[in-house]
C-alpha positions in Angstrom: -17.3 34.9 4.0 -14.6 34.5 6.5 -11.2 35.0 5.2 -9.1 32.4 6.5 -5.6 33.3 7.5 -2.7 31.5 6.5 0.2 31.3 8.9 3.7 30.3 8.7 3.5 26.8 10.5 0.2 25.6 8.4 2.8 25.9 5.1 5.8 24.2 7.0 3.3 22.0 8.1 1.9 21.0 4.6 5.8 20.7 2.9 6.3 18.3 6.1 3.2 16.8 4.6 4.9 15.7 1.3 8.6 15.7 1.8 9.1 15.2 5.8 11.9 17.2 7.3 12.7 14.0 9.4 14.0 12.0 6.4 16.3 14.6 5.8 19.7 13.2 5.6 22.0 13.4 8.9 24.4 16.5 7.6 21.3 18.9 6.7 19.8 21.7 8.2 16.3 21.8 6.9 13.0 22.9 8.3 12.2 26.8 9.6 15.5 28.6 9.8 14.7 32.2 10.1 11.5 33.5 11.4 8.5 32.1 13.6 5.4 29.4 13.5 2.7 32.5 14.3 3.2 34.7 11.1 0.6 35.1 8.9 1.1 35.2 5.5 0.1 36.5 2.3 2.8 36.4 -0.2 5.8 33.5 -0.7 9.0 33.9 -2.9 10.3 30.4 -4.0 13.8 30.6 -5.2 16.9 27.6 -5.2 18.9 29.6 -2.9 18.2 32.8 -0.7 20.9 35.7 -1.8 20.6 39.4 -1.0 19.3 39.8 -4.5 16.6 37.3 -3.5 15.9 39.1 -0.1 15.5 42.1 -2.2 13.1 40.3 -4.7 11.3 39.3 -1.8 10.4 42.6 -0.2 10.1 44.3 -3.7 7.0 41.6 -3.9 6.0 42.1 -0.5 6.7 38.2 0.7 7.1 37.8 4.3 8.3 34.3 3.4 11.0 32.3 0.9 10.9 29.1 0.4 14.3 27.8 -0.5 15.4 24.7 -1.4 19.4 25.2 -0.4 19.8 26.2 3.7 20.4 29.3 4.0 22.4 28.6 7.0 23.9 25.3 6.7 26.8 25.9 8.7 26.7 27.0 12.1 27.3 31.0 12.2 30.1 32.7 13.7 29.2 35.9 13.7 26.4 37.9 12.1 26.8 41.0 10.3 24.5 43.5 8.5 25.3 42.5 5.0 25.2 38.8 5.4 21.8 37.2 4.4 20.5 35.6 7.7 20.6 39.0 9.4 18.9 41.1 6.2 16.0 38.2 6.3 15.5 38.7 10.4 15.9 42.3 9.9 13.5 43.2 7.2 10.8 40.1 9.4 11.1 38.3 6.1 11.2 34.3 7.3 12.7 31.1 5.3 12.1 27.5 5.2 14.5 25.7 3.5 13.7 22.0 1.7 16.9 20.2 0.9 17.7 16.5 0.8 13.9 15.6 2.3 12.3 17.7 -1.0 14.7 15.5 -3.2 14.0 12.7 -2.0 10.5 13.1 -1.3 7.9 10.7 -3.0 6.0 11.6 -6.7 6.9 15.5 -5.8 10.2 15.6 -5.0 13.8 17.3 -7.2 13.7 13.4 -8.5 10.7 12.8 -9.3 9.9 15.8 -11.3 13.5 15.5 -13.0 12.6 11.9 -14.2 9.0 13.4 -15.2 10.3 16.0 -17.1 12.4 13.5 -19.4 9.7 11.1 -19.5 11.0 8.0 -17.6 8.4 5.3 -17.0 8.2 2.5 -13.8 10.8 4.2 -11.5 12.3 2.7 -8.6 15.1 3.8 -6.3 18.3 3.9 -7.3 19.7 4.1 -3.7 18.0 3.7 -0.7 19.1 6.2 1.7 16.7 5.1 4.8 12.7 3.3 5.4 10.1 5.3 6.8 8.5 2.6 9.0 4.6 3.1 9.2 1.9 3.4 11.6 -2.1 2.5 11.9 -4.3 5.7 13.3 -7.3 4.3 14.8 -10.6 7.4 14.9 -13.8 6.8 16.5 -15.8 9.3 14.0 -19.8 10.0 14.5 -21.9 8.7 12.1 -22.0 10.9 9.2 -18.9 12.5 9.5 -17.0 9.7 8.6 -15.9 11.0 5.1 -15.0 14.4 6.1 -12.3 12.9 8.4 -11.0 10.4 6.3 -10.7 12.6 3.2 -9.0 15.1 5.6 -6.4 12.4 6.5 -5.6 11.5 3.0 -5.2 14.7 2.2 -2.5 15.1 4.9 -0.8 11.8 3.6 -2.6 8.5 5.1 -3.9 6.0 3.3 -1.0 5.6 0.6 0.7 2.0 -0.1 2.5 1.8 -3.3 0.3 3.2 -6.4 -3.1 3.1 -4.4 -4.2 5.9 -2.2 -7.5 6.8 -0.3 -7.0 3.3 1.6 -8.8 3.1 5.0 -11.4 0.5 6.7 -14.2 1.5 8.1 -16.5 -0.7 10.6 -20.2 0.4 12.2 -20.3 0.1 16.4 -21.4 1.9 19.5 -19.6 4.7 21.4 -20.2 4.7 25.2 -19.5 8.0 27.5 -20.0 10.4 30.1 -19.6 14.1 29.6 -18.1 15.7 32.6 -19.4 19.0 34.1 -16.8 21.4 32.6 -17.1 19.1 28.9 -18.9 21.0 26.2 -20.0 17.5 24.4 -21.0 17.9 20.5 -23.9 14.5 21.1 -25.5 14.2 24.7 -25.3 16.5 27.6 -22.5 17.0 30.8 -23.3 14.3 33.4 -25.5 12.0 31.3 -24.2 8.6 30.2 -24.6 8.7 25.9 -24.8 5.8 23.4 -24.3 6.6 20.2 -23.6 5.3 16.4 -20.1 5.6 15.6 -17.6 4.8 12.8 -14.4 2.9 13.7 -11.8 4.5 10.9 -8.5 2.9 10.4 -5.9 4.2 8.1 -2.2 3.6 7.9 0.3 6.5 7.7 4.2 7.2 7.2 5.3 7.3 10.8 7.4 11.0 9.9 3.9 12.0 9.0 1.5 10.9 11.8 1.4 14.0 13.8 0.5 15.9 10.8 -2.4 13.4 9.8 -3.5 13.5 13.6 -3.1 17.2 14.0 -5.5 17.6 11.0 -8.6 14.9 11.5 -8.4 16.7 15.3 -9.2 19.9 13.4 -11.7 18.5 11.6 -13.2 15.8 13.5 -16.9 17.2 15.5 -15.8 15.8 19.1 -14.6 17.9 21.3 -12.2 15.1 22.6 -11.8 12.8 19.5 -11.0 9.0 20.8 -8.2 7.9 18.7 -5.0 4.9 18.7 -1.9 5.3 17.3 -0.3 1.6 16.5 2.6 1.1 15.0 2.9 -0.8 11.6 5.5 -3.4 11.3 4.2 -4.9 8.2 4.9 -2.0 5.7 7.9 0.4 4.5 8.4 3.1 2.5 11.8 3.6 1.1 13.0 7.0 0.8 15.5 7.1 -1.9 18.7 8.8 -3.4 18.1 9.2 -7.0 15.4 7.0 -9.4 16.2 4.6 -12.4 13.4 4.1 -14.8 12.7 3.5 -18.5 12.2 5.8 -21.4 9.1 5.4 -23.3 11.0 3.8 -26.2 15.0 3.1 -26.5 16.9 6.3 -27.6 20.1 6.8 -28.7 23.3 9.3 -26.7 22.5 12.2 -28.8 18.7 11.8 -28.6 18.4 11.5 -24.8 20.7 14.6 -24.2 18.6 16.7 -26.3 15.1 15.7 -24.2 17.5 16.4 -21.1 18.6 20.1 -22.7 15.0 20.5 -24.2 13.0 19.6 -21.2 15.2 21.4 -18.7 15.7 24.6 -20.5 19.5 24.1 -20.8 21.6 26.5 -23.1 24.1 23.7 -22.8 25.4 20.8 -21.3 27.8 17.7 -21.2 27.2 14.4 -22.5 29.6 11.1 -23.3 28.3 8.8 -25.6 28.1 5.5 -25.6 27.3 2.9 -29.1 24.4 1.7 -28.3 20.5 1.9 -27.5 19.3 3.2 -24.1 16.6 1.2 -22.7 17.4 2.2 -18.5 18.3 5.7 -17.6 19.2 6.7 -13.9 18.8 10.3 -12.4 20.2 12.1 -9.8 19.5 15.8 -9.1 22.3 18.4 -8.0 25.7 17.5 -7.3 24.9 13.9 -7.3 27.5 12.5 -9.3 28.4 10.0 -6.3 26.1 8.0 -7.2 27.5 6.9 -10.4 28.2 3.1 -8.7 24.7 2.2 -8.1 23.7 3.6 -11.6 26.4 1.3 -13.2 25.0 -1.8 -10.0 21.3 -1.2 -11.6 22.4 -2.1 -15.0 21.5 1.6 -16.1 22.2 2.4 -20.0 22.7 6.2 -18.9 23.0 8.4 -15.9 22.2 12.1 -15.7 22.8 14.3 -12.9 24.1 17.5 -12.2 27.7 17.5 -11.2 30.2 15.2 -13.0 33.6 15.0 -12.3 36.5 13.8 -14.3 37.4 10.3 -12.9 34.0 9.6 -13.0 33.7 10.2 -16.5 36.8 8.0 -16.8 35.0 5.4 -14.7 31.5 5.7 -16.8 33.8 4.9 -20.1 34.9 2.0 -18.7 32.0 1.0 -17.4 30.2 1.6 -20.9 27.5 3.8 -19.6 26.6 7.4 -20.8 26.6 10.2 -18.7 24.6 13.8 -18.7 25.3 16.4 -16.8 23.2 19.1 -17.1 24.2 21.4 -14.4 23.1 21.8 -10.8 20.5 24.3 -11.3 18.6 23.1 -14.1 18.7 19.6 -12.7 17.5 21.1 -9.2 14.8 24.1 -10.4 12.7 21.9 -12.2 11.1 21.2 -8.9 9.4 24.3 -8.2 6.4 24.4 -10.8 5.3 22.0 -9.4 5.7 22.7 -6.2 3.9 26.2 -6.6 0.9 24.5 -7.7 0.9 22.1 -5.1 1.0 24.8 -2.8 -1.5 27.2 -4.4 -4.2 24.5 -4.7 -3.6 24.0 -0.7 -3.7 27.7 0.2 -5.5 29.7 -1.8 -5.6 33.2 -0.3 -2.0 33.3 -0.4 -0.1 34.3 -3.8 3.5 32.2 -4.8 5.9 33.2 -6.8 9.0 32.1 -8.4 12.1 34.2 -8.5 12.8 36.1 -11.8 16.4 37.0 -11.1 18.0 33.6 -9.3 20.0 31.9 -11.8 22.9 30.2 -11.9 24.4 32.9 -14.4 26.2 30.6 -16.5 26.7 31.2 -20.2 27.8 28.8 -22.8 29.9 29.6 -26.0 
C-alpha cells in the first residue's frame, strides 16, 4: 500500500475548500503566513492563537504545522527578534495558516455556525451580509464510466451546492472527437489517429472563490491526460457570506434559561447576561468581539443576542431596545469551532494526526 503524503498546500487547499481565504474581510491577513506550499506533513496543532507556549506545544508534539484561527502576524512587522513568535515558528521550520474572518463566516462549518449549533438554534439566516460569492458553471467532458468518480470528486471539493441540496450536477451522453499528437500519451486511441469516443458532458455549478480548487481536483482525478473542460460564469445564483446568524430555539425560553444552554454548551465558568421580561422566540449570534453588531440584531427583530465582547453603551442601548444580551467571552464564543474542524480535517487526511492545544486558554477566572 502506498502511503500517500500529505503536504502543506493540500490542507490550505481543503480549509480554502470550506471557508475561502478570498471572502476574508478587507483588514485581515489570512491564508499561509509562515512556512511553505511543499512541506509534508504528519502532525497539526490547532490552537485560537499561536503564543510561544503554543510553539512549544507544538514541537513537544512534533507538529510541523498550527492551524490558528487569529493571524499570527496581523500587522505588518517592524523588526523580528529571537523571542517574538513569527521568528521561533520560522526558526524551529514549524509553519502556520491562520483562518480568521473567512472561517467565521464560512458556510455550515464556520465560528457561527458551530456557535448557533452548539445552543441549538433552528432555520438560520444571516444576520449581516458582509459580501456575495457570485458563482460559476464548470463544464467536463468525462469518458464513459468515469463519470461518477469526477463528479463525486467535485462535490467533495465544494460544487454542486445551492441552498440545502448538494451533489447537484447534469449529466448528458455525446461523442468526443480528437487527434492525439505525436508527443501526447492519450489514455483512449493512439498519437496520430483521429478517435471517436462515448463521452459524458458534466456540468456542475461552483462558488466562484472556490473554482480553482474544484478544477484543480477533477484534473487530478479525471483519466485524460488533457481533460476538455469550460469555465462559465453564473449570473443567476449567490451565495451570501455573512457576519453573524439569527435563528430560532427549538422552543421559546426564558433570559435565565438561554444563558445557562450558552454557559453549559460552551463550557463557560461564567458569563454576563441582561435580562429581559419576556419569552425568547429569535436569538442572534455573533462570535468574538462582535458586539458591533448589536443594530442589525435589534433590525432583525431578535429577542436576544449573544456574542463575545459587550461593551457598556451597548448594554445601555440593548435595554432600551428591550433585547437581551449574552456575552460569553471571546474565547469560548470562538473555540467552539475547532471539534469540528478537527474532524473535518481528519476524515479528509487520514495519515496525518490533529490535535487541539491543551494549554491555550484564555486564563480567565471567575469569583
Amino acid at each position: 500500500m502506498v502511503n500517500m503524503k500529505t503536504y502543506v498546500r493540500d490542507i490550505y487547499n481543503f480549509l480554502d475548500s470550506i471557508a475561502p481565504f478570498k471572502t476574508a474581510m478587507d483588514f485581515d491577513n489570512c491564508g499561509l503566513l509562515v512556512g511553505n506550499m511543499s512541506e509534508s506533513i504528519n502532525k497539526v496543532l490547532l490552537s485560537l492563537d499561536i503564543t510561544r507556549e503554543i510553539v512549544g506545544e507544538a514541537e513537544s508534539i512534533g507538529a510541523n504545522l498550527i492551524i490558528s484561527h487569529h493571524p499570527v502576524i496581523f500587522n505588518p512587522l517592524k523588526k523580528l527578534l529571537s523571542d517574538c513568535v513569527p521568528y521561533m515558528l520560522a526558526k524551529k521550520g514549524i509553519g502556520a495558516i491562520c483562518a480568521h474572518t473567512n472561517l467565521d463566516m464560512a458556510d455550515g462549518c464556520g465560528v457561527n455556525a458551530c456557535l448557533a449549533k452548539a445552543i441549538g438554534l433552528k432555520n438560520t439566516q444571516p444576520l449581516s451580509v458582509y459580501s456575495e460569492d457570485f458563482y460559476n458553471k464548470i463544464i467536463v467532458f468525462v469518458p464513459e464510466g468515469y463519470e461518477d468518480k469526477v463528479m463525486n470528486t467535485m462535490c467533495d471539493n465544494g460544487a454542486g451546492k445551492l441552498g440545502s441540496y448538494s451533489g447537484c450536477g447534469f449529466l448528458s451522453s455525446g461523442e468526443g472527437r480528437f487527434s492525439p499528437g505525436d508527443s501526447s500519451n492519450p489514455f483512449i486511441g493512439n498519437a496520430g489517429e483521429k478517435v471517436k469516443t462515448k463521452e459524458i458532458r458534466l456540468e456542475m455549478i461552483v462558488p466562484q472563490s472556490k473554482t480553482y480548487t474544484v478544477v484543480n481536483a477533477m484534473k487530478e482525478v479525471h483519466p485524460y491526460e488533457l481533460p476538455a473542460y469550460d469555465i462559465i460564469e453564473n449570473k443567476a445564483v449567490s451565495k451570501k457570506i455573512a457576519c453573524g446568524l439569527i435563528g430560532v430555539p427549538v422552543d421559546p425560553i426564558s433570559s435565565r434559561e438561554l444563558a445557562q444552554i450558552v454557559k453549559e454548551s460552551l463550557g463557560c465558568s461564567g458569563l454576563k447576561y441582561t435580562q429581559i421580561d419576556k419569552k425568547i422566540n429569535k436569538i442572534a449570534v455573533c462570535s468574538g468581539a462582535g458586539g458591533d453588531y448589536l443594530d442589525f440584531a435589534i433590525e432583525k427583530g431578535a429577542d436576544a443576542f449573544i456574542t463575545g465582547e459587550i461593551k457598556h453603551h451597548m448594554i445601555l442601548k440593548a435595554n432600551d431596545s428591550g433585547i437581551m444580551l449574552v456575552d460569553a467571552g471571546h474565547f469560548k464564543t470562538e473555540d467552539i469551532v475547532f471539534d469540528n474542524l478537527i474532524k473535518l480535517l481528519s476524515k479528509k487526511f487520514q495519515t496525518v494526526q490533529f490535535y487541539k492545544t491543551k494549554l491555550f486558554t484564555d486564563n480567565i477566572k471567575y469569583l
